[in-house]
N, C-alpha and C positions, 0 to 999 in steps of 0.2 A: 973384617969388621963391617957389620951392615951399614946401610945408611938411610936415612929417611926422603921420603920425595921432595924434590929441590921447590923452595917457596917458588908461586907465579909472581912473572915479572910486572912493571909494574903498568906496560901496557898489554898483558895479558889479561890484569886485571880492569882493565879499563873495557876490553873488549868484551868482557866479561859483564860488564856492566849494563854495556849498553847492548848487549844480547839481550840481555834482563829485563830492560825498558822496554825491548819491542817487542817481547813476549808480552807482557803487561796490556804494553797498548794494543795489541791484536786482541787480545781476551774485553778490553774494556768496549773495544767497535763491536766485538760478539756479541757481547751483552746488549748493548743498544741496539744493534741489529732487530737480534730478537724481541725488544721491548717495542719498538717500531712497528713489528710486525704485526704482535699481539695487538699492539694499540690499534692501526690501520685496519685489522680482521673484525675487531669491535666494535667496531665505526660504519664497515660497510654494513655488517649485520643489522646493527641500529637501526641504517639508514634502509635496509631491504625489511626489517621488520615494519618500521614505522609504512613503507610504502605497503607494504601487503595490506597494514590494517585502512590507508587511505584508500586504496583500491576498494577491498569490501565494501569500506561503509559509500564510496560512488554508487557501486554495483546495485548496492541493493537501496540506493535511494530513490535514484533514477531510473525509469523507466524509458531510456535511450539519450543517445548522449551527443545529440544534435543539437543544431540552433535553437532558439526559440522561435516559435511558431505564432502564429498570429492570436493565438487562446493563450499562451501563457503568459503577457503583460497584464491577465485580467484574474492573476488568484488574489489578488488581494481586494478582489470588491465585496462590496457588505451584504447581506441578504435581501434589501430594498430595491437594491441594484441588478440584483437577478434574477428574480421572481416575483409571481403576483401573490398577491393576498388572495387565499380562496376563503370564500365563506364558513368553510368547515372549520374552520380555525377555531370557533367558541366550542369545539368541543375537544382539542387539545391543541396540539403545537404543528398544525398543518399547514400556518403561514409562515414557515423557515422557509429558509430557500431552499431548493433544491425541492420541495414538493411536489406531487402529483397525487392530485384528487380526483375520484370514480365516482360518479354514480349509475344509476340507472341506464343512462343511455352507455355506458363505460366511454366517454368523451373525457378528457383530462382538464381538469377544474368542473366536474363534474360534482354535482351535493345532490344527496338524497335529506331534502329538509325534515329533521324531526328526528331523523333515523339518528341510530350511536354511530360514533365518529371511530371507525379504525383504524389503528397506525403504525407503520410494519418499517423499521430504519435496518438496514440491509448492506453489506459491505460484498462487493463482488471475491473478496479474496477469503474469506470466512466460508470454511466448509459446511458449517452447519445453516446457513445463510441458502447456500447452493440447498442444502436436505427441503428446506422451509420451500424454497422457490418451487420444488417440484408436489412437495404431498400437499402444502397450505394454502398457498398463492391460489391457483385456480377456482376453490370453493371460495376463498377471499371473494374475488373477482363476481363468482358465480351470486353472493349474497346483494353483494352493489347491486349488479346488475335486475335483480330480483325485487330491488326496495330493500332490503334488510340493515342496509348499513350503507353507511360511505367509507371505500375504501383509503387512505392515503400512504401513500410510499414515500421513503425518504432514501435516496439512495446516497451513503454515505462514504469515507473513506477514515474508519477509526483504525486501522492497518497499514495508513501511510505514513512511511517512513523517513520522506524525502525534508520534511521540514515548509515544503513549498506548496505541496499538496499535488505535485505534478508526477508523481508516480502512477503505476501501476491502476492501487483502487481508484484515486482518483479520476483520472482519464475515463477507465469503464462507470463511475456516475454521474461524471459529465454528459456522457456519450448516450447512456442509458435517458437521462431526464431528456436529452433531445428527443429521441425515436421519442419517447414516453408522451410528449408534448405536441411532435409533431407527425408521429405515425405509428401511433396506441394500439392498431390491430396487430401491428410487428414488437410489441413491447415484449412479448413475455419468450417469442419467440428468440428474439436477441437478448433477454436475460441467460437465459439459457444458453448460449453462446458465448455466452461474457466470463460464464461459472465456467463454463468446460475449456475454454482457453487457460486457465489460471489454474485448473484440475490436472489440465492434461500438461502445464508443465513444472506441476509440484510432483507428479508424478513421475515424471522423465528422468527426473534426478541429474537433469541440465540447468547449473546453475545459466550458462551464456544465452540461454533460450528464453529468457524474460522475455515474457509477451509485451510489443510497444504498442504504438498509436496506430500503426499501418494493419499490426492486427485485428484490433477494436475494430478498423472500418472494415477489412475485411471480415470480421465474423457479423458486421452489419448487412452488409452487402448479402451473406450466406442465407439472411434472416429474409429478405425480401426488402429491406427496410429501401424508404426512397432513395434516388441517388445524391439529391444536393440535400441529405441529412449526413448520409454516407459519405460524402464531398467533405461537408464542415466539420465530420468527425477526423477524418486524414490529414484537414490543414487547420489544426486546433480551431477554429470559429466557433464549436461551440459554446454555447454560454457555460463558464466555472463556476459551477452551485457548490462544488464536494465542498472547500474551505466553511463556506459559511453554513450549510445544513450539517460537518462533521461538529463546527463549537455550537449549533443548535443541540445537537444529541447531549452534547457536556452538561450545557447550561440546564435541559429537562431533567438530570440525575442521573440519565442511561451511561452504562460502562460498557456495554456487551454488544454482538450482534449473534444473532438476531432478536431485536426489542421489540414487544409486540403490544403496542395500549389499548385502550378502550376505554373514550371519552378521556383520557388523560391519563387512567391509572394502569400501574402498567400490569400486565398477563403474564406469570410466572410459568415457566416451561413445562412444568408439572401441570400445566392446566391447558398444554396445546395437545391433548390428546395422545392415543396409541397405533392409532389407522394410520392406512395410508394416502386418504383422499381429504381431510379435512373436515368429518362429517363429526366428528370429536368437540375438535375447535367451534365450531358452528354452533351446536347444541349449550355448551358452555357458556359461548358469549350471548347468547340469546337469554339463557339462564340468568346471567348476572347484569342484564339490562331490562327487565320486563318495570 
């Protein structure tokens, strides 16, 4: 006669039990385990996302990532504070700061009386700004010089990104109104220098290669430009026009660079010519000031 399996005893089943528990409680550490993990993995990513995007927006605000320099306590001054009135001012907005006026002798606060007032706001990090500097600028210059016009430059910074104005464009129209102010035959020569620094490393495809302040003076220095211009461009000393001549460009309507008025009104791009010496532009604005 068969017989069936003998019931467990009853601390068979006890052992049994509590095998049972510690299975449970291994499976239930597992689980937290892994929900620990997942959490902790989410958390650093966060925390590496959020710094990647802190990083970016440093990188590209600032234009090095040093002390401040004995120029930088001074972006918050007002256009009174850094610039003269030049008389050419009654024929548009050539008393902002950051100005520089040509006339005839091309001396800076230069006016050619009676003549139309020309007005060219210029951002060094603007390519098309760089196009204008090379084919317009010179016949610019060449009409001043001639009697035909007074020329005025604004050199701006509607491209800076920093919040403070101590980036990049800013620095080269700071740096620019010096030479411009205090060594005008080196002016156009170190514009030119200022655009191919900022050319040559849009082009590089090196974000780490942002051009700083130590470049500015060395592409001065490249220019001829004097050395205690070249000095105060290296240890910020130059006067910070960019702030107050960039909210001049706002307050006159202008969005764009390169802006180009005459007597005030402004010169649509369609109307700077197809050459490439400025001999277009010339004829035009003679036309529409006779």
């Amino acid at each position: 006669m068969a017989h069936g399996d003998p019931r467990p005893t009853k601390a068979q089943r006890r052992e049994a039990a509590r095998a049972e528990a510690a299975r449970l409680r291994a499976e239930q550490e597992a689980r937290a385990k892994r929900t620990r993990t997942i959490t902790i993995a989410g958390i650093v990513g966060l925390i590496l996302v959020v710094a990647g995007v802190v990083w970016f927006v440093l990188a590209n605000a600032k234009d090095e990532p040093s002390e401040p320099t004995a120029g930088q306590e001074t972006v918050e001054l007002t256009g009174e504070q850094t610039s003269e009135n030049h008389s050419a001012a009654t024929g548009g907005h050539a008393a902002d700061a950051g100005s520089i006026s040509f006339g005839s002798d091309l001396k800076p606060g230069g006016v050619n009386e009676g003549a139309p007032v020309v007005e060219l706001y210029a951002d060094f990090t603007c390519p098309h700004c760089f196009t204008f500097e090379q084919t317009r600028v010179p016949k610019l210059m060449e009409m001043a010089k001639n009697g035909e016009i007074t020329f005025v430059q604004h050199p701006v910074a509607i491209l800076d990104g920093s919040g403070v104005f101590n980036a990049f464009p800013s620095r080269a129209a700071d740096a620019y109104y010096a030479i411009a102010k205090g060594d005008p035959d080196k002016a156009s020569a170190a514009a030119t220098k200022f655009f191919e620094l900022w050319h040559n490393y849009q082009t590089s495809g090196n974000q780490a290669a942002m051009p700083v302040t130590a470049d500015l003076a060395k592409a001065a220095s490249e220019a001829g430009v004097k050395q205690d211009i070249v000095d105060a461009i290296a240890n910020g000393s130059v006067p910070r026009v960019a702030k107050a001549a960039t909210e001049a460009m706002g307050k006159a309507g202008l969005r764009g660079t390169p802006s180009l008025l005459v007597n005030g009104a402004e010169v649509k791009s369609e109307n700077w010519g197809a050459d490439a010496d400025g001999s277009e532009l010339r004829d035009h604005i003679l036309e529409i000031t006779k």
